[in-house]
Jmol script that loads the backbone (N, CA, C; Angstrom):
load data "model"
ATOM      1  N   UNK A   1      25.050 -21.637 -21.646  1.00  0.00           N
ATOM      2  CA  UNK A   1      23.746 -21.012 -21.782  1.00  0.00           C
ATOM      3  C   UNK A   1      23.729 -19.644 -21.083  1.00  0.00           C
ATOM      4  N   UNK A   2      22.896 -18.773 -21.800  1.00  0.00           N
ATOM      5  CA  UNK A   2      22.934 -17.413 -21.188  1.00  0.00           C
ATOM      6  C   UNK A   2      21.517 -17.443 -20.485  1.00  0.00           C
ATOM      7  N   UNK A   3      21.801 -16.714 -19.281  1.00  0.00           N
ATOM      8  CA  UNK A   3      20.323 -16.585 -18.584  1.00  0.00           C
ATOM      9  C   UNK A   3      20.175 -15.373 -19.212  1.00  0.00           C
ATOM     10  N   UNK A   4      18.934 -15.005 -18.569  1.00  0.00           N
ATOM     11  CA  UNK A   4      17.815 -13.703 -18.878  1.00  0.00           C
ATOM     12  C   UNK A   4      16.540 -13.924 -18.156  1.00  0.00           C
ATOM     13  N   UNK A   5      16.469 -12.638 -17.868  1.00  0.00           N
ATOM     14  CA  UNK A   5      15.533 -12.433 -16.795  1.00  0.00           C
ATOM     15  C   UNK A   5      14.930 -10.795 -17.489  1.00  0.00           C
ATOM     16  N   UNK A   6      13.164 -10.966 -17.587  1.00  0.00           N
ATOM     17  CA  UNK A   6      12.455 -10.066 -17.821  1.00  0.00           C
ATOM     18  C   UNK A   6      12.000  -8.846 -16.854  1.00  0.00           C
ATOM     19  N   UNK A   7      11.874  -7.949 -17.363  1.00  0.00           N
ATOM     20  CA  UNK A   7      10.984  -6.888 -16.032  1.00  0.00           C
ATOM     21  C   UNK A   7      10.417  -6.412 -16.995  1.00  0.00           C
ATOM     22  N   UNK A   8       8.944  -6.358 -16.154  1.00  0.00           N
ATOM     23  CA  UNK A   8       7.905  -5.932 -16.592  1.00  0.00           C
ATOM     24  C   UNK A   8       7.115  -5.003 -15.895  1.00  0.00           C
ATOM     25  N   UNK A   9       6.896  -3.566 -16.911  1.00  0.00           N
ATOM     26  CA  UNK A   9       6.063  -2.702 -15.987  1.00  0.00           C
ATOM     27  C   UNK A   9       4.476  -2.713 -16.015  1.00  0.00           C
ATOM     28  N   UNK A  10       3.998  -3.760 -15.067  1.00  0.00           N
ATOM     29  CA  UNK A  10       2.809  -4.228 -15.509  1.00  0.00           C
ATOM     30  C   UNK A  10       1.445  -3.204 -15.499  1.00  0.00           C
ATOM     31  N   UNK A  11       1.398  -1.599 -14.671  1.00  0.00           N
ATOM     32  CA  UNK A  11       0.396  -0.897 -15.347  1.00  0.00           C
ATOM     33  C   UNK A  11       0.887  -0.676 -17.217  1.00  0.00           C
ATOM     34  N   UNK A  12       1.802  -0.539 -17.561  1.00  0.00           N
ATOM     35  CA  UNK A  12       1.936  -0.180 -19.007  1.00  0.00           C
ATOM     36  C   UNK A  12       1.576  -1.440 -19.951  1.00  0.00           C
ATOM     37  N   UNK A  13       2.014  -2.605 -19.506  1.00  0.00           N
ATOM     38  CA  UNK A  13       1.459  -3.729 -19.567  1.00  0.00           C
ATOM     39  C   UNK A  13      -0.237  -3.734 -20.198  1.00  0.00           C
ATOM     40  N   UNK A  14      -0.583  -3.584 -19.139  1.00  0.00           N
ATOM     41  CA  UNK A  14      -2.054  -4.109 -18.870  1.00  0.00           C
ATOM     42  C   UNK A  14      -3.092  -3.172 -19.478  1.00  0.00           C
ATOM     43  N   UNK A  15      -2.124  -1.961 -19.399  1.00  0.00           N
ATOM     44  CA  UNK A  15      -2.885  -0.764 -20.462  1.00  0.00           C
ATOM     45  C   UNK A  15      -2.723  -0.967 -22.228  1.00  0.00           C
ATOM     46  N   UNK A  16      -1.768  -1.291 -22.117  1.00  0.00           N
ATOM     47  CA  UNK A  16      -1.219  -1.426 -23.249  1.00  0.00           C
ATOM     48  C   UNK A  16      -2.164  -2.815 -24.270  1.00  0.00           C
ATOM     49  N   UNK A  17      -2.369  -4.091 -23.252  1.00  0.00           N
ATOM     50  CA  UNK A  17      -3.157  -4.780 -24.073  1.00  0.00           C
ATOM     51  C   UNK A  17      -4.704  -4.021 -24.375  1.00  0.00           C
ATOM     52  N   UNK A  18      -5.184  -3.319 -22.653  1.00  0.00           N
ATOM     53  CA  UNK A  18      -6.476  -3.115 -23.090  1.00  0.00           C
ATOM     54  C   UNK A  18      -6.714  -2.148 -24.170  1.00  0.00           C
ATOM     55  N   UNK A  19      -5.716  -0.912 -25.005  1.00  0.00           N
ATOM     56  CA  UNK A  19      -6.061  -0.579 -25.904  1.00  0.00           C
ATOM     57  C   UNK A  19      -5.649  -1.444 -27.260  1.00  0.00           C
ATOM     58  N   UNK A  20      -5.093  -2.494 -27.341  1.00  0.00           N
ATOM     59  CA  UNK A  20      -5.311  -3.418 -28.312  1.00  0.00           C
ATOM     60  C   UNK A  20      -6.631  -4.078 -28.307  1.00  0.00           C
ATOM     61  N   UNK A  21      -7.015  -4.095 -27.196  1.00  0.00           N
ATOM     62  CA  UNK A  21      -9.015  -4.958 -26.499  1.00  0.00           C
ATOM     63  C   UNK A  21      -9.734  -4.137 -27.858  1.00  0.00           C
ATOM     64  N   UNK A  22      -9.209  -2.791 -27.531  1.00  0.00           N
ATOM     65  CA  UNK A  22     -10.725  -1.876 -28.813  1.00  0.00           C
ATOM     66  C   UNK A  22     -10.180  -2.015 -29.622  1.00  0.00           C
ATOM     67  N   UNK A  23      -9.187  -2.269 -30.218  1.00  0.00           N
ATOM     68  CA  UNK A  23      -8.949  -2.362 -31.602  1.00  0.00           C
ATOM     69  C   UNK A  23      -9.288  -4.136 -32.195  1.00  0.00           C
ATOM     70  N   UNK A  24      -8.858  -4.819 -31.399  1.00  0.00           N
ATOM     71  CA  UNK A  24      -9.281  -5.910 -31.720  1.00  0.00           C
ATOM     72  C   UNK A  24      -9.433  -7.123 -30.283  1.00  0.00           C
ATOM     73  N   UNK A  25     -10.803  -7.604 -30.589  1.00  0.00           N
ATOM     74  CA  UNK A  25     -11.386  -8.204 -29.101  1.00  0.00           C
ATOM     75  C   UNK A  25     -10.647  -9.186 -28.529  1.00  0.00           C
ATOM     76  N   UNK A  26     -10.341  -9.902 -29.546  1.00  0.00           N
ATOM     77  CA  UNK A  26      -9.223 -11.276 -29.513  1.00  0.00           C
ATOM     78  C   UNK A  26      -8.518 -10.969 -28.214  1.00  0.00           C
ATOM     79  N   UNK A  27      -8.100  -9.939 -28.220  1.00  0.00           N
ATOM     80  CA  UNK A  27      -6.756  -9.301 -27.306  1.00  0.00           C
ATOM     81  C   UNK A  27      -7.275  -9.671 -26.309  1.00  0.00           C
ATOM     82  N   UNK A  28      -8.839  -9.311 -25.468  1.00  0.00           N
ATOM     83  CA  UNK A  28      -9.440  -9.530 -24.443  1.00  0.00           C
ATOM     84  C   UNK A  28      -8.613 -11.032 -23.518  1.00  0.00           C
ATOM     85  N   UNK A  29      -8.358 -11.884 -24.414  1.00  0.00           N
ATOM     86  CA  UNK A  29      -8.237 -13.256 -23.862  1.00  0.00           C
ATOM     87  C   UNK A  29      -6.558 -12.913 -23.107  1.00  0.00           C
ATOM     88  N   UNK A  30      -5.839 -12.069 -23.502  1.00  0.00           N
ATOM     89  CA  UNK A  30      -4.336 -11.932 -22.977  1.00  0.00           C
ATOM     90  C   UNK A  30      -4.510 -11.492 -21.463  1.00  0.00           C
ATOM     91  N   UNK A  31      -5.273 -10.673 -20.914  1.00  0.00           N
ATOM     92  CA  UNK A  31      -5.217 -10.010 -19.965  1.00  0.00           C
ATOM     93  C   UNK A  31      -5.050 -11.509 -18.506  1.00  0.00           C
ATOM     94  N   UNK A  32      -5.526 -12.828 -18.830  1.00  0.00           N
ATOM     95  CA  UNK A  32      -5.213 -14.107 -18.423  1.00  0.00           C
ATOM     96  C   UNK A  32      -4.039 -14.796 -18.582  1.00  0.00           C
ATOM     97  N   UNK A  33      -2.698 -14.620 -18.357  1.00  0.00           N
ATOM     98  CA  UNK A  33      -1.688 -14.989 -19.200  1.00  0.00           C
ATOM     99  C   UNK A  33      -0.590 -15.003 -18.083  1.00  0.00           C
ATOM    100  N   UNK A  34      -0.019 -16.617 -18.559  1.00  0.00           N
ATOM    101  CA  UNK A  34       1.334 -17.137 -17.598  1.00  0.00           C
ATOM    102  C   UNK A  34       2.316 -15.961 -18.279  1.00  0.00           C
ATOM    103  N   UNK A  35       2.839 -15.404 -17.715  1.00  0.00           N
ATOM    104  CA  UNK A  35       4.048 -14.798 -18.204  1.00  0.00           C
ATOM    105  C   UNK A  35       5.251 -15.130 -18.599  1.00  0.00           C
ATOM    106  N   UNK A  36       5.762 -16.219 -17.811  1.00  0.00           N
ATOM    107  CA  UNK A  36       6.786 -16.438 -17.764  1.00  0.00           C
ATOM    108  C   UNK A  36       6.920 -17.873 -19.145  1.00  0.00           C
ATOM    109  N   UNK A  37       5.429 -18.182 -19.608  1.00  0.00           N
ATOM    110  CA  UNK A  37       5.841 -19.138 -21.208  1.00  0.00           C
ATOM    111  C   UNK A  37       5.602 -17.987 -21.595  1.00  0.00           C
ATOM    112  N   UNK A  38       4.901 -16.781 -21.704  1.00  0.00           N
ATOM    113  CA  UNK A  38       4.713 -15.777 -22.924  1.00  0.00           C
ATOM    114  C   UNK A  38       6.569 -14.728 -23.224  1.00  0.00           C
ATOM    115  N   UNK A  39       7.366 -14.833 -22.254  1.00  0.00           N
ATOM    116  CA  UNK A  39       8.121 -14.326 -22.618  1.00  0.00           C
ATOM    117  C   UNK A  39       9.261 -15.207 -22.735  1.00  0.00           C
ATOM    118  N   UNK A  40       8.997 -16.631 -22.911  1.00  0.00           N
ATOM    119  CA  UNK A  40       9.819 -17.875 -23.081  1.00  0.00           C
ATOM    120  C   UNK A  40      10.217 -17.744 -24.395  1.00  0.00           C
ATOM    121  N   UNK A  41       8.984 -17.284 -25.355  1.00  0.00           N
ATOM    122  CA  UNK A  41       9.043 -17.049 -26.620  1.00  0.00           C
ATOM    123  C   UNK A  41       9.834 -16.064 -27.418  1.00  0.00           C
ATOM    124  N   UNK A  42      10.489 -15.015 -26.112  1.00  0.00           N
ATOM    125  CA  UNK A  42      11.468 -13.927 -26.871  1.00  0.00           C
ATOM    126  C   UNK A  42      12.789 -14.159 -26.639  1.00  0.00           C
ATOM    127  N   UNK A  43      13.047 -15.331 -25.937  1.00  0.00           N
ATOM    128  CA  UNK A  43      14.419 -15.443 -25.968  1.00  0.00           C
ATOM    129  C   UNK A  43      14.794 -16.263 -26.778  1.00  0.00           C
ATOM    130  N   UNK A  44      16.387 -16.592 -27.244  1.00  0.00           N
ATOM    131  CA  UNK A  44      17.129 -17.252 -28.389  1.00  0.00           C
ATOM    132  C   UNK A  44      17.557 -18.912 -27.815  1.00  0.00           C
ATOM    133  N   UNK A  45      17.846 -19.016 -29.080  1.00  0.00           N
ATOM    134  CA  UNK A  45      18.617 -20.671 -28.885  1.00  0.00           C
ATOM    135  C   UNK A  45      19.359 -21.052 -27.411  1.00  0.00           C
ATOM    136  N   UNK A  46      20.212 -19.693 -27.781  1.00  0.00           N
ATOM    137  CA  UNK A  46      21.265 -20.372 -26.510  1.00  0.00           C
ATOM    138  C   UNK A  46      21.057 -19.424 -25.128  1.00  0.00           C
ATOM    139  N   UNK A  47      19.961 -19.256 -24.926  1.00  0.00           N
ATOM    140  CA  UNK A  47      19.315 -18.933 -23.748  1.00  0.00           C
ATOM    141  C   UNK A  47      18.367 -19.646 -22.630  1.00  0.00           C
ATOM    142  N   UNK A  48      18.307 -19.248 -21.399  1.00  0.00           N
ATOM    143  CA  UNK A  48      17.260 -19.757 -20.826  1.00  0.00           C
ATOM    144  C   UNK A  48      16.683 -18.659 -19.878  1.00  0.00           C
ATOM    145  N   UNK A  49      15.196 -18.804 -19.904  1.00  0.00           N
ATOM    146  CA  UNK A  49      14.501 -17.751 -18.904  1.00  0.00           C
ATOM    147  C   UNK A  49      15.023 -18.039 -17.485  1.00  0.00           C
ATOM    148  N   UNK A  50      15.523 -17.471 -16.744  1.00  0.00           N
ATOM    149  CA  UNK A  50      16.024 -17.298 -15.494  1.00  0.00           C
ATOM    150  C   UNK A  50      14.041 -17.022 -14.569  1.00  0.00           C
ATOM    151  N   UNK A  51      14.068 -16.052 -15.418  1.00  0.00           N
ATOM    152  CA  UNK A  51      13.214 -14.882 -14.131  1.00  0.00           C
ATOM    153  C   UNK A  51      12.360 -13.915 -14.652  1.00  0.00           C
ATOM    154  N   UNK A  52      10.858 -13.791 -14.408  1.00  0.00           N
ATOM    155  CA  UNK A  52      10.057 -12.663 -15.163  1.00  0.00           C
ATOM    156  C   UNK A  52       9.964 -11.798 -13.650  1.00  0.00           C
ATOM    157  N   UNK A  53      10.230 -10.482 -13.429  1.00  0.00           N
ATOM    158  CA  UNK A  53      10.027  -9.588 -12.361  1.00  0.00           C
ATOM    159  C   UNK A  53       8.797  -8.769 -12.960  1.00  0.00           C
ATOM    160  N   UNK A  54       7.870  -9.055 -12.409  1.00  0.00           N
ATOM    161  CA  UNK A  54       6.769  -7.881 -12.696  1.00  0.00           C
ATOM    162  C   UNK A  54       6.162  -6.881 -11.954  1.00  0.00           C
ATOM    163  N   UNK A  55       6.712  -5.587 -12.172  1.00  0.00           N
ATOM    164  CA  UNK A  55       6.272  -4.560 -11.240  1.00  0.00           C
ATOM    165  C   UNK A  55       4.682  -3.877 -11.276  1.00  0.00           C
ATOM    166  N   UNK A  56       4.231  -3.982 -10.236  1.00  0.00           N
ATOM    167  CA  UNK A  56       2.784  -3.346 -10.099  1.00  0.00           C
ATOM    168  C   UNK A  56       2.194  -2.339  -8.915  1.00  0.00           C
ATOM    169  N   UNK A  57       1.432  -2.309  -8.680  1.00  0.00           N
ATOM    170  CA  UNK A  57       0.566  -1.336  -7.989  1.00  0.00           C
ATOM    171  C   UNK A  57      -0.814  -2.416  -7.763  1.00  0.00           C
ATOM    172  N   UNK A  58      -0.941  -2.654  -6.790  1.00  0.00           N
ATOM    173  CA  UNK A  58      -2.510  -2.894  -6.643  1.00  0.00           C
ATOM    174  C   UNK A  58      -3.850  -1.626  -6.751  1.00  0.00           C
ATOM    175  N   UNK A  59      -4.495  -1.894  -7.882  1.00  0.00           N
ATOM    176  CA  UNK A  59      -5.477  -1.165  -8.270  1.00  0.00           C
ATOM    177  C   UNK A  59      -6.789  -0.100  -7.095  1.00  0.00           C
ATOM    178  N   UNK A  60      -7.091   0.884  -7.140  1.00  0.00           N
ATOM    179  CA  UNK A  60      -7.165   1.380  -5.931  1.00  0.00           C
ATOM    180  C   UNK A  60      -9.011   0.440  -5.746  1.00  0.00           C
ATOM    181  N   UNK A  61      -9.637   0.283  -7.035  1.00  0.00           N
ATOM    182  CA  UNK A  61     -11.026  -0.181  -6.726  1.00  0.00           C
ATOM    183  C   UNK A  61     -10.792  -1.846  -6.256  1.00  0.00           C
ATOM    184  N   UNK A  62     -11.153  -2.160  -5.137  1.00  0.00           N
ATOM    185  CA  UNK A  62     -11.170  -3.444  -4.755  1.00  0.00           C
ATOM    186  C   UNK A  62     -11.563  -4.697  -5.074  1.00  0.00           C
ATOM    187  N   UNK A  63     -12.758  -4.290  -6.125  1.00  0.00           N
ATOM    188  CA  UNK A  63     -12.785  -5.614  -7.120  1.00  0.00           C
ATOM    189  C   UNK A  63     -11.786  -5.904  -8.259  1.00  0.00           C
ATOM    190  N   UNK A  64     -11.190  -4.911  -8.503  1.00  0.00           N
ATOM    191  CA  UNK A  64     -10.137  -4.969  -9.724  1.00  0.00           C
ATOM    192  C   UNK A  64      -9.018  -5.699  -9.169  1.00  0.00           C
ATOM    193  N   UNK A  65      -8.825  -5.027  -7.395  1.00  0.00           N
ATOM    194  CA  UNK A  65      -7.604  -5.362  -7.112  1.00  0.00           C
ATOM    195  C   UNK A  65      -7.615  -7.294  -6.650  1.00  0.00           C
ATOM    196  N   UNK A  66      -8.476  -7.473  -6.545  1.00  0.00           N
ATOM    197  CA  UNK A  66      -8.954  -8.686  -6.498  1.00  0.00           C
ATOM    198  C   UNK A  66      -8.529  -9.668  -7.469  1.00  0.00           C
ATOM    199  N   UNK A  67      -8.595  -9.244  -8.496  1.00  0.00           N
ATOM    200  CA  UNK A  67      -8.627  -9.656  -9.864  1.00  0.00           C
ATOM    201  C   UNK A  67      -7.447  -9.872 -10.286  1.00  0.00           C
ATOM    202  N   UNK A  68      -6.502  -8.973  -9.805  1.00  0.00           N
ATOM    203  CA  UNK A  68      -4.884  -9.054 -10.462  1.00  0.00           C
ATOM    204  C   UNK A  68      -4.444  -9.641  -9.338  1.00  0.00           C
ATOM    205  N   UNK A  69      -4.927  -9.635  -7.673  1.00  0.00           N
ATOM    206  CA  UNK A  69      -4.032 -10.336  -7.316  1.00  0.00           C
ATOM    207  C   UNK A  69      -4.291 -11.815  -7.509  1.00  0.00           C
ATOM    208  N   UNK A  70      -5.127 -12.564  -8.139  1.00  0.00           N
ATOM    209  CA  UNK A  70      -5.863 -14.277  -8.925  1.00  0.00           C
ATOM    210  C   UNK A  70      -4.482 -13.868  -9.623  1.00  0.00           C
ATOM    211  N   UNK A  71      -4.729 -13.262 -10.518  1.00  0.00           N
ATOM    212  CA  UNK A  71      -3.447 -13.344 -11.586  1.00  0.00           C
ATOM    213  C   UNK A  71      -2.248 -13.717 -11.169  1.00  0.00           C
ATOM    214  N   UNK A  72      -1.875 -12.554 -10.491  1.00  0.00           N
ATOM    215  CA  UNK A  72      -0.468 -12.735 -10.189  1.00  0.00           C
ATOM    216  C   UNK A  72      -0.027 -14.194  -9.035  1.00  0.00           C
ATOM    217  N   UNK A  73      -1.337 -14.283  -8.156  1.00  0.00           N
ATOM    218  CA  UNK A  73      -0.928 -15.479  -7.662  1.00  0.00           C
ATOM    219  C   UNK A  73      -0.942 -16.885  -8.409  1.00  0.00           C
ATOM    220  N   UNK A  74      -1.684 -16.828  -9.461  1.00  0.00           N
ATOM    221  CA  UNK A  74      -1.823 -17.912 -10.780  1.00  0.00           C
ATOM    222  C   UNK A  74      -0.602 -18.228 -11.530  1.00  0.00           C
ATOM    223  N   UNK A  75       0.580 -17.064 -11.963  1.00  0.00           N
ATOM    224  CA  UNK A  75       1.393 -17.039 -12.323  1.00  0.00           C
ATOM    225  C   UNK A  75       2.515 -17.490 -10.886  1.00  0.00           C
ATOM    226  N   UNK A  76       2.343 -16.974 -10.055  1.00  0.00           N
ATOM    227  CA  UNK A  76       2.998 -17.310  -8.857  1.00  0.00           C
ATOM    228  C   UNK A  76       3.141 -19.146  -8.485  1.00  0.00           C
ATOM    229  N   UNK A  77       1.924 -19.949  -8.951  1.00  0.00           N
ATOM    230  CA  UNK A  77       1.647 -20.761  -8.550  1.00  0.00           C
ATOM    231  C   UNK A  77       2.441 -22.071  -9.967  1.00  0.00           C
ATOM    232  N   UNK A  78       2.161 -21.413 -10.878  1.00  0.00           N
ATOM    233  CA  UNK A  78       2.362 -22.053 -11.985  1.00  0.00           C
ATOM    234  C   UNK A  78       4.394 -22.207 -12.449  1.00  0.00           C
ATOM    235  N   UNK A  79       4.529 -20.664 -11.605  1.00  0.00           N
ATOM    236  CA  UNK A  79       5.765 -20.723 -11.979  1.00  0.00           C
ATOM    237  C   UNK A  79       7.258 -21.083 -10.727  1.00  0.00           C
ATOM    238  N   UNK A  80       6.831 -20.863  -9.838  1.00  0.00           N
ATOM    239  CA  UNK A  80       7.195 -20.415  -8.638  1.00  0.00           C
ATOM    240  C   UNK A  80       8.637 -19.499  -8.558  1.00  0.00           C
ATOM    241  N   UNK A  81       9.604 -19.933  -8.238  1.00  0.00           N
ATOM    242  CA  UNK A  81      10.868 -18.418  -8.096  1.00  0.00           C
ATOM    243  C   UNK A  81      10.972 -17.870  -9.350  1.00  0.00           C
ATOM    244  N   UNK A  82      10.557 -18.431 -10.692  1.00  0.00           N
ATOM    245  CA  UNK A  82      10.497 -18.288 -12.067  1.00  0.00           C
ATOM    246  C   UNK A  82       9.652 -16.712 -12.236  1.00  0.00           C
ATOM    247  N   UNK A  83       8.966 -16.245 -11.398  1.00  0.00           N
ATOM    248  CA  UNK A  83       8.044 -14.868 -11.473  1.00  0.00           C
ATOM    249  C   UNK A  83       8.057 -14.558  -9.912  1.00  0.00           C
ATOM    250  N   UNK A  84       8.101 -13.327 -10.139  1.00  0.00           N
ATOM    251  CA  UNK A  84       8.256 -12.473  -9.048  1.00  0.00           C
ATOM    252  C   UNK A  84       7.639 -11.264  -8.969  1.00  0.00           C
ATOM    253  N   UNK A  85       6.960 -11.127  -7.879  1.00  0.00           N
ATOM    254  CA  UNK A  85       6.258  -9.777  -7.960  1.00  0.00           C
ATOM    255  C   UNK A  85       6.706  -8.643  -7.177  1.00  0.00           C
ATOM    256  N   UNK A  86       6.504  -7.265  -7.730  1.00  0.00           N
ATOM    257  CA  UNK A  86       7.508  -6.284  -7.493  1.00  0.00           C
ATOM    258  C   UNK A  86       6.421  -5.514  -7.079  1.00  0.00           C
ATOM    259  N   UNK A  87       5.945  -5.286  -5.501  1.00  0.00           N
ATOM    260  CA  UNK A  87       4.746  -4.375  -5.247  1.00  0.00           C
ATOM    261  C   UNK A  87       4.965  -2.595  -5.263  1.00  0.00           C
ATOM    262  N   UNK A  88       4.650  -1.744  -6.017  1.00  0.00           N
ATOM    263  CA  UNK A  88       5.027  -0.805  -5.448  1.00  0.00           C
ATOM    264  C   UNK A  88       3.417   0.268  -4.465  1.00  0.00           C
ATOM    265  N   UNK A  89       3.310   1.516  -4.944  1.00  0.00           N
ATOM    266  CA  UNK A  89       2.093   1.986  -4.585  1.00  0.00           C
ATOM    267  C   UNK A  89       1.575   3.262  -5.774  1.00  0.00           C
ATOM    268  N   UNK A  90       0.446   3.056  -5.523  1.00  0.00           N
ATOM    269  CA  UNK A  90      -0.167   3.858  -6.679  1.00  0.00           C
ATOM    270  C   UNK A  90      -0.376   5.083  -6.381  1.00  0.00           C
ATOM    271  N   UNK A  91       0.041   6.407  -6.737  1.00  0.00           N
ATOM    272  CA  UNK A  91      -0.013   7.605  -6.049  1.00  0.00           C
ATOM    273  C   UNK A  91      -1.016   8.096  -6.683  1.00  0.00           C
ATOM    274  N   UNK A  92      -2.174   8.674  -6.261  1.00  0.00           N
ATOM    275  CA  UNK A  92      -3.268   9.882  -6.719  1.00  0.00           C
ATOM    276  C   UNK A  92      -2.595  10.933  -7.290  1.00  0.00           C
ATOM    277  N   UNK A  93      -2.361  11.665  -6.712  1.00  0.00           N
ATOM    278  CA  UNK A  93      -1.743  13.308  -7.126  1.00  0.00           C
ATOM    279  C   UNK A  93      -0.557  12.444  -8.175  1.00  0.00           C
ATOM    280  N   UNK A  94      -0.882  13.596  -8.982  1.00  0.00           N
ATOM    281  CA  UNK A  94       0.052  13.951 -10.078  1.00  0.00           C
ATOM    282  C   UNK A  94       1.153  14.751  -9.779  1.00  0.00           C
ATOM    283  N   UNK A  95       2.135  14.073 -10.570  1.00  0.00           N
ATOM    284  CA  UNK A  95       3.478  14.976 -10.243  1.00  0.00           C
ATOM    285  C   UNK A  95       3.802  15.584 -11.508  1.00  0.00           C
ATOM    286  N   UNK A  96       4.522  16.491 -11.234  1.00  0.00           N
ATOM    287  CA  UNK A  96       5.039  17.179 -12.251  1.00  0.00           C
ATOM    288  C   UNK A  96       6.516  17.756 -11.732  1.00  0.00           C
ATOM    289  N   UNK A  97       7.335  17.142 -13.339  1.00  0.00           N
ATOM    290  CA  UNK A  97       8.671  16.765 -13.550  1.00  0.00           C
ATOM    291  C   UNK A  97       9.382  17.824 -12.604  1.00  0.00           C
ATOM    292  N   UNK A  98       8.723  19.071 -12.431  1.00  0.00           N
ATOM    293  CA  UNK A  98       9.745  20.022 -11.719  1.00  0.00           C
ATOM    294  C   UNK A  98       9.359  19.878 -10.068  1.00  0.00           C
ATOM    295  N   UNK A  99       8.496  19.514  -9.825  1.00  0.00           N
ATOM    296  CA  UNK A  99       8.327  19.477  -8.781  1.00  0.00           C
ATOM    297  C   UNK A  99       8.455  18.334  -7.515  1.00  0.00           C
ATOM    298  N   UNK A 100       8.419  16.624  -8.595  1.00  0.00           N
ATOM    299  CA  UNK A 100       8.835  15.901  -8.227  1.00  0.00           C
ATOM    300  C   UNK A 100      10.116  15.501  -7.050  1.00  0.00           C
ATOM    301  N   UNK A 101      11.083  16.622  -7.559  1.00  0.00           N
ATOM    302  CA  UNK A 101      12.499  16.332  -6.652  1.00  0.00           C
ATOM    303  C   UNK A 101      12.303  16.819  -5.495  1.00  0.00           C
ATOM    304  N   UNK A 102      11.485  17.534  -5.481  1.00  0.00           N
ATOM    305  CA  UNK A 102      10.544  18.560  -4.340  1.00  0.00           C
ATOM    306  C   UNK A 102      10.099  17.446  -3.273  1.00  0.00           C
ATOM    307  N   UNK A 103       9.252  16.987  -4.180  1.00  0.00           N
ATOM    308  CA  UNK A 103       8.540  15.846  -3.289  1.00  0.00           C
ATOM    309  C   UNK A 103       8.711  14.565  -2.458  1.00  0.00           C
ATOM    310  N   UNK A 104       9.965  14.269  -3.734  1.00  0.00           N
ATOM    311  CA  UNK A 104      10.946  12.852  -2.874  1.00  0.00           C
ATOM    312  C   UNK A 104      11.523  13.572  -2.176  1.00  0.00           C
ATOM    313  N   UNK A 105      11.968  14.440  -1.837  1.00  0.00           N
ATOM    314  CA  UNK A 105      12.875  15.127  -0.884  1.00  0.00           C
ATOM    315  C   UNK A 105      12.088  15.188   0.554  1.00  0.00           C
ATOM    316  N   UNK A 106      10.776  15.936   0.561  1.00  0.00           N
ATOM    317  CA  UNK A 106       9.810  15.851   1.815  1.00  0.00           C
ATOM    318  C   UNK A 106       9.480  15.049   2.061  1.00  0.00           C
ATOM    319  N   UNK A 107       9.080  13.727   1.340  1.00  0.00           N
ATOM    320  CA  UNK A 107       9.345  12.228   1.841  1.00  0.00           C
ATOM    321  C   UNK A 107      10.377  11.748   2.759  1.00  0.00           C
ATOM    322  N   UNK A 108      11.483  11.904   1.779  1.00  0.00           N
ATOM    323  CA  UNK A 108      12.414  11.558   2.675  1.00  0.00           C
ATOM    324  C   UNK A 108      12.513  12.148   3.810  1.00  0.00           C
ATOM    325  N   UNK A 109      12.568  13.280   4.502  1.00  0.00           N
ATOM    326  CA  UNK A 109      12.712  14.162   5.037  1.00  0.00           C
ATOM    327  C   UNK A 109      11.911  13.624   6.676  1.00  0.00           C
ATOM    328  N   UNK A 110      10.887  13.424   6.215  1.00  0.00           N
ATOM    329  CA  UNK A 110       9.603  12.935   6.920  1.00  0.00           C
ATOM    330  C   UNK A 110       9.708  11.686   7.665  1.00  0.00           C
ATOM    331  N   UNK A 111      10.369  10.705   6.410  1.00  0.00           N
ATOM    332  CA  UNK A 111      10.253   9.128   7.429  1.00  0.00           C
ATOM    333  C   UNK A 111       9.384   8.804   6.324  1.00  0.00           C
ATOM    334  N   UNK A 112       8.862   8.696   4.877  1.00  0.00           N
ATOM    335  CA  UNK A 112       7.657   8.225   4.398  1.00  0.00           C
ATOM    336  C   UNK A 112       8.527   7.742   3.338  1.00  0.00           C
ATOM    337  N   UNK A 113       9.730   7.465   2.873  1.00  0.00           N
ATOM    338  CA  UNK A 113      10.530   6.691   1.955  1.00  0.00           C
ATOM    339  C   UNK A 113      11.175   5.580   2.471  1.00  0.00           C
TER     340      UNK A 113
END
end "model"
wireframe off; spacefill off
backbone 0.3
color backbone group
């Protein structure tokens, strides 16, 4: 048997269903969802799900962030080493591509990487 293990970039994720939400409402009901049976369904015969890694950001408004962390601990609970959560941080300022290398660099530089 072949393992496999998912990563998931869960703002693209979560954006991604809610503009399916306006196109069609149905979608609304996904944003509730074990991950680790929903991507049970993309692997083959001679496979088995190892591992869903889902990377996020906690949301900066505090009721939202509330909200995903139910989720993710729901999936946490349901699945246990089977999902994994990948915290990162949500940056305000916008970067831009040229200036970026700029920026990880003064990070680093600093002590803030």
């Amino acid at each position: 048997m072949e393992r496999v293990s998912f990563y998931v970039d869960g703002f693209n994720f979560y954006h991604g269903l809610k503009r399916l939400k306006i196109a069609d409402s149905d979608w609304q009901k996904f944003y509730w969802m074990d991950f680790v049976k929903f991507f049970q369904h993309f692997i083959g015969e001679n496979q088995i799900l190892q591992k869903v890694y889902y990377f996020t950001a906690p949301p900066l408004k505090p009721h939202k962030s509330n909200r995903q962390s139910e989720l993710l601990e729901a999936n946490k609970a349901l699945n246990g080493n089977r999902f994994e959560v990948v915290k990162g941080q949500f940056m305000k300022n916008k970067l831009y591509a040229r200036y970026a290398s700029k920026y990880i660099l003064s990070l680093k530089k600093n002590g803030r990487t």
